[in-house]
N, C-alpha and C positions, 0 to 999 in steps of 0.2 A: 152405356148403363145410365137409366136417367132413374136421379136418389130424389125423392120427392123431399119438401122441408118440412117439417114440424116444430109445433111450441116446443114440443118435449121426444126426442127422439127417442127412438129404442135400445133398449143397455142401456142408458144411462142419463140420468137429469142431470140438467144446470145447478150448478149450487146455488140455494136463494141468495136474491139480491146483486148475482152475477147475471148479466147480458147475454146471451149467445151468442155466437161469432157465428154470424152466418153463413161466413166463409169456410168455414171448418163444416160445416152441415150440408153443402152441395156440391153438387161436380160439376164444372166447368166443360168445355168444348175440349181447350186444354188437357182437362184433367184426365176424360174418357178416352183421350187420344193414346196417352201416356200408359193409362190402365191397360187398352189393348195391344201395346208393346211389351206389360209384363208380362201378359196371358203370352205370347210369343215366345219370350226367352225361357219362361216356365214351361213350355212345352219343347221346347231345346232341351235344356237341361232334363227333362224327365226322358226324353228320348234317348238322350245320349248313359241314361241310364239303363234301363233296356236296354240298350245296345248292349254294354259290358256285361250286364246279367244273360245277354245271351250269348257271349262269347263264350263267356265262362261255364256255360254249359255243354258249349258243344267245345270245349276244353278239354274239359276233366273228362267229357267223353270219347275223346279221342287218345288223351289219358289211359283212359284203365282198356283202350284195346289196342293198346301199343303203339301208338302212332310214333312216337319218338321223344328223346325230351321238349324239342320244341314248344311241346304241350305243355307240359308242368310251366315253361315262362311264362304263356301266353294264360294260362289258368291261375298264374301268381298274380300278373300284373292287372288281369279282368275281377281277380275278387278284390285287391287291395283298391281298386276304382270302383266296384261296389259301397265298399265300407266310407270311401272317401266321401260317396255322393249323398250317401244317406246319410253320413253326420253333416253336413254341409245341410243338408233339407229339415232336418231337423233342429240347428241354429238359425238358419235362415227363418223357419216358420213358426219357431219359439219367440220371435220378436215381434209377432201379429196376432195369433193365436196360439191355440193349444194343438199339438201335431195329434192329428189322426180324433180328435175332440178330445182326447185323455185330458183332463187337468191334470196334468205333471206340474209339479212342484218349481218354479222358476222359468215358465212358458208365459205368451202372451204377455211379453213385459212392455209393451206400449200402452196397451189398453187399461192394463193393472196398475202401472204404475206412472199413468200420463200424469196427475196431480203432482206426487214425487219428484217427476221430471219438471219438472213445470219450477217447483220452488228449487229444485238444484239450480236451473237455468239463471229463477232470479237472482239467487246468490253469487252465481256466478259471472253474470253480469254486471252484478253490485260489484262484489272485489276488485275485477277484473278490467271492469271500464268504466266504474261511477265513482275511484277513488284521488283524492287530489290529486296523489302524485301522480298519477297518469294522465289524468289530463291536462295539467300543468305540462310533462311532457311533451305530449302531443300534439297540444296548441304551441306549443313554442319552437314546435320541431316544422310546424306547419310555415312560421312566419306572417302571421295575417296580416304584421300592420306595411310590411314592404309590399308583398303582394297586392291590398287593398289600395295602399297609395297609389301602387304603379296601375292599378287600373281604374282610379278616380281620374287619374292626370291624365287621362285621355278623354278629348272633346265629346262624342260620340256620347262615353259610358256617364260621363256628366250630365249630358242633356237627359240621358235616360234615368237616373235617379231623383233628378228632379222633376220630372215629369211624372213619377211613381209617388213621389213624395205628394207632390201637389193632387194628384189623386183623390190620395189615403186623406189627406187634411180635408180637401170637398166632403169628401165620406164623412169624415168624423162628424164634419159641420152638420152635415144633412141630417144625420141620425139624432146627435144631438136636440134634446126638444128646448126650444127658446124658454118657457117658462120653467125649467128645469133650473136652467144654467142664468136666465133672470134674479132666480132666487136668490142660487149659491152667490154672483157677482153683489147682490146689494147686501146680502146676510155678512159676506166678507166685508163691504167697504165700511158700512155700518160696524162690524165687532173692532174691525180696527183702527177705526176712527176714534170710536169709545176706549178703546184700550190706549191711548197715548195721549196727553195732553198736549194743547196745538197753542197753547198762548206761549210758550218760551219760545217756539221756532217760529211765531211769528214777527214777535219780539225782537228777534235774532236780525229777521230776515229785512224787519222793517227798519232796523237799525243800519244796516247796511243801505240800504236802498237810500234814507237820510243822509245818509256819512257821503254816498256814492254822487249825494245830488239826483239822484234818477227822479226824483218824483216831483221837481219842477218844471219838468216837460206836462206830467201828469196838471199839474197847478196853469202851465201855459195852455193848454188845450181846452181849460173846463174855467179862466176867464177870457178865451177868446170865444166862445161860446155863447161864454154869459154877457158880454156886450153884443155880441153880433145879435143875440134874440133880443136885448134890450130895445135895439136898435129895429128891428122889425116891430116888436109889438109897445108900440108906447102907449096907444089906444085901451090897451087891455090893464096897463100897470097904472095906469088915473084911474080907469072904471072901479079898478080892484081897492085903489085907497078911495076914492069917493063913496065908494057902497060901503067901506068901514067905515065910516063920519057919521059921528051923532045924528040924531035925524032933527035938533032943533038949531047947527048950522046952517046958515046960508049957503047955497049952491057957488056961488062967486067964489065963497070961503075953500069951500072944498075941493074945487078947481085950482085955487092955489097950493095949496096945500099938496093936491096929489103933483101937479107939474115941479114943485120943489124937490119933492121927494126923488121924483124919474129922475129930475137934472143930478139927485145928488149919486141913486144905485148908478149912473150912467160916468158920472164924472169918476168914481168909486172904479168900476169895471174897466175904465181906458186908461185911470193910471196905475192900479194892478196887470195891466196888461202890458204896459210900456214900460214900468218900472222896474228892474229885477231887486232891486232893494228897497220896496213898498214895505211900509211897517207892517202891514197886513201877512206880507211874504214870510218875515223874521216870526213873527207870530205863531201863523200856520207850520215854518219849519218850528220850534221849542218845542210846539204843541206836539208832535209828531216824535221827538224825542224822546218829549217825557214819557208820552204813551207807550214808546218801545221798550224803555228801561221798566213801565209799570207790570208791560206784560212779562217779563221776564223773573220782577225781584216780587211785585206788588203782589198778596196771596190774595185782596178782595177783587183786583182786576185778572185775575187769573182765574177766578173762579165763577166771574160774571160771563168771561167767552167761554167758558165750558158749559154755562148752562143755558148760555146761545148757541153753542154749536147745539147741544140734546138737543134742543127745539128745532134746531135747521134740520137736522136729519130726520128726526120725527115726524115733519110734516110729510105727507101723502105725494105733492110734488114731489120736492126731492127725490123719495123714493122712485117712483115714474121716474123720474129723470137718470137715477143710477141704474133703471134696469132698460131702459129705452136707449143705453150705449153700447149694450151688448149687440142688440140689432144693427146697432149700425157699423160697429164693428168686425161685428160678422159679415154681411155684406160687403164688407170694403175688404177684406181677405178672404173670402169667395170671388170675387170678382179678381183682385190681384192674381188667385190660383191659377184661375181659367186662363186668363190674358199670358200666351208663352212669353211676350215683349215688355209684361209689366216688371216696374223695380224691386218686384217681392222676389220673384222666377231670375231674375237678371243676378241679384245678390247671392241668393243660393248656389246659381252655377257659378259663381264666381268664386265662394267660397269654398265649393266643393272642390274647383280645379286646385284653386292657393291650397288647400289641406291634401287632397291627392297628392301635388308637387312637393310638399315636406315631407311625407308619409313615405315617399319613396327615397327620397333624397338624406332626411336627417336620421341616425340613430338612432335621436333623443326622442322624438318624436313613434321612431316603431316602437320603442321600449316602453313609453308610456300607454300606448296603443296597444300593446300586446299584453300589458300587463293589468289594464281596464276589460282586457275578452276574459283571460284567466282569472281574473277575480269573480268577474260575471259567472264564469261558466262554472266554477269554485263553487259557486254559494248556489248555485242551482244544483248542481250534481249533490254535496252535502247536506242542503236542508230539505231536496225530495226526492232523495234515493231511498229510503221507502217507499213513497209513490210509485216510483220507475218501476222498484224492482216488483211491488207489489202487482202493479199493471201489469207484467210477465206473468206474474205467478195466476192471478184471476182472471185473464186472457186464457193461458193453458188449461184453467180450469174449468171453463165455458165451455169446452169444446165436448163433443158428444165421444164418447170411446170407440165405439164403433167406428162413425164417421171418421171421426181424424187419422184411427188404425186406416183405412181405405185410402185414404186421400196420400198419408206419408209411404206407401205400400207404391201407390200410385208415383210420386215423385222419385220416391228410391230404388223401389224393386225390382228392376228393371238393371241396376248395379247388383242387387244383393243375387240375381239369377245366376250373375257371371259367376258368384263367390260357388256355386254348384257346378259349374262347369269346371274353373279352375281346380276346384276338390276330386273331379271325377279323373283330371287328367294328371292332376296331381300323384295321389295316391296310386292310382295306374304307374308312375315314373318310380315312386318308392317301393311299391309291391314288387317289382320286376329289379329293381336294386338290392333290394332285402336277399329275393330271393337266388340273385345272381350271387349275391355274396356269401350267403349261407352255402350252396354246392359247390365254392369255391374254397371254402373252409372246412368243408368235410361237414358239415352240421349235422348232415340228413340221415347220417350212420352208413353210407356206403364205403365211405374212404377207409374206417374201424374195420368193415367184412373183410374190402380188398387186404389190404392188410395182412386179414388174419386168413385168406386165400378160401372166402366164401365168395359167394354173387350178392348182389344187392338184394337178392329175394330170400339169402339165410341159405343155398344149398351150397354142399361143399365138393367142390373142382378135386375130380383123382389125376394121378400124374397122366392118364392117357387120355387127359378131356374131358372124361363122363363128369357130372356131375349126379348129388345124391342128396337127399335133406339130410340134415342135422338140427336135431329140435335147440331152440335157444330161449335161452331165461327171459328176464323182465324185461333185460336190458339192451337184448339182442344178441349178448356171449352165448358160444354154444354150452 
């Protein structure tokens, strides 16, 4: 049977703003297979109805021309298999439609009341498995964090979760659009830059660095420099003091003047370089002190670097600069992803195997483990169990009445035939019980006649045999 689709089926609309489930609206290869297995058992079951309808005819007619009692069993057991198969066809086809088209009163309870079902379901599913205590159960009945550990801690399932992993991060990257994530990285560095003042931690930081000595390495490297270039460009540091000289000196004059000068930055630079205790040095360390202690306690030096930093950050560099680390950053975890040998992929599985081996191995560790799923799963089930269940319910609702009658008719019917069967042969076993039991108890009034020394047809036996009528009341007494 091929069921064409439609926006809008027949019997029954979508409810606005629900979806159709397409699935519910056609029939599968599947499906048809299934269907032409219930036309099968329904033709079973209706034959084997017939049958007892004609047993039971040609029963009760071998019955009234005496064939024997045999008949009345065989005519007890074929009606009570009538009665059995026709209510049986009758619940069975009240669940689909209306039997024979009548609208009877509590037929067709699929189609009628699919919506009904649908919110009993979600309900039912709500209570029944979207509620803490169960799932709390359940997860802990399950053990994820032994289980998950023992099979992180194997090589194999390691390489493959990091390989999954590393994946999903290329993806992220890829979708990700750089000036997106340019923005949010410099809008972040920038709000929090702003939001904390940097002169005490520098303060802090520069006072230590002083205390530690670290920054006359800093002081050795920037006068070994500054003599070494002395030393290269003397040519440039006379030109540079002669082009400052008045212009009504004599050249001779100016010539001395700048060679005194070279000799003295030069003599200046080699014994700051050779000296660690140059007055120069002691200098430069106070200076460096006092600066540290200003940034910390001083409020007008504290408020001069903040309104150097606004300016450093503000300028358009900068900015470029905090957003041009995203690129490169990106890049250098895209490429670590890719590379199975790089120390990004290396760390992971390593880490993953160390946590697989605790995971199985500690207690403390499944308990924390298991009690991070259950809260997870907790606060999902509790804050969209509406949703779940509502998804149930406007899912079942989608569904066309007709259509979905056909399709579950189709999955189930095919059981619900046998419940025909079983009724026909049923009731057959009870009719033939009933009535074996009833001629065994006298029920039928013949046992009463004998008795009272009539026949079972109301005539009454003289002592030589003959028999004779005798009319009898209501009740069967003569």
């Amino acid at each position: 049977m091929k069921v064409e689709e439609k926006g809008d089926v027949e019997g029954q609309h979508a409810r606005p703003g629900v979806a159709v489930n397409r699935a519910m609206t056609s029939f599968s290869p599947a499906d048809q297979e299934k269907q032409r297995g219930v036309r099968r058992m329904k033709l079973t079951a209706t034959g084997l109805l017939i049958f007892v309808a004609v047993v039971y005819i040609l029963a009760k007619w071998a019955q009234n021309s005496g064939a024997g009692p045999w008949a009345g069993y065989v005519a007890a057991a074929s009606e009570a298999g009538m009665v059995g198969a026709l209510a049986d066809w009758f619940a069975v086809t009240a669940l689909f439609r209306h039997p024979l088209g009548i609208p009877i009163p509590h037929t067709a309870i699929i189609p009628t009341k699919k919506d009904q079902l649908g919110v009993s379901l979600g309900e039912f599913v709500g209570e029944n498995f979207l509620s803490e205590a169960v799932v709390r159960q359940r997860l802990r009945a399950v053990g994820i964090g032994s289980h998950l550990g023992a099979w992180l801690a194997v090589p194999e399932h390691a390489d493959r979760v990091t390989a999954e992993l590393s994946t999903a991060l290329r993806g992220a990257l890829t979708v990700l659009r750089d000036s997106d994530i340019q923005a949010v990285v410099g809008e972040a560095i920038t709000r929090r830059a702003n939001a904390q003042e940097i002169g005490p931690g520098i303060g802090k930081m520069l006072e230590k660095v002083v205390a530690d000595g670290g920054h006359k390495r800093v002081v050795d490297l920037v006068v070994t420099r500054a003599h070494d270039w002395l030393v290269l460009h003397r040519d440039e540091v006379m030109d540079a003091v002669e082009g400052g000289a008045p212009g009504w000196t004599p050249r001779f004059v100016d010539r001395k003047v700048g060679e005194r000068v070279y000799r003295e930055l030069l003599r200046f630079a080699t014994e700051m370089r050779d000296m660690p205790a140059h007055p120069a040095r002691g200098a430069l360390d106070r200076f460096l002190t006092d600066f540290a202690s200003d940034l910390q306690s001083d409020t007008e030096t504290r408020a001069r670097v903040e309104r150097l930093k606004g300016e450093v950050l503000g300028r358009g560099e900068v900015q470029d600069l905090i957003a041009s680390a995203w690129t490169a950053v990106r890049s250098m975890i895209v490429a670590a992803a890719e590379d199975e040998r790089s120390e990004l992929r290396l760390r992971v599985r390593s880490s993953l195997l160390s946590l697989g081996s605790r995971m199985a191995a500690e207690r403390k560790v499944q308990d924390k483990v298991d009690k991070w799923v259950e809260d997870a799963a907790v606060y999902v089930v509790t804050t969209y169990r509406k949703e779940i269940t509502s998804l149930i319910t406007d899912t079942v609702a989608s569904w066309d009445a007709e259509h979905t009658t056909r399709k579950i008719e189709a999955n189930i019917g095919r059981d619900l035939q046998f419940i025909r069967i079983n009724g026909t042969v049923v009731g057959s076993l009870a009719g033939l019980l009933i009535y074996t039991i009833s001629h065994a108890l006298g029920h039928d009034g013949c046992g009463v006649r004998r008795a009272r020394g009539l026949t079972c047809s109301g005539r009454k036996r003289s002592r030589s045999g003959h028999s004779f009528a005798v009319p009898l009341d209501e009740e069967g007494a003569p």
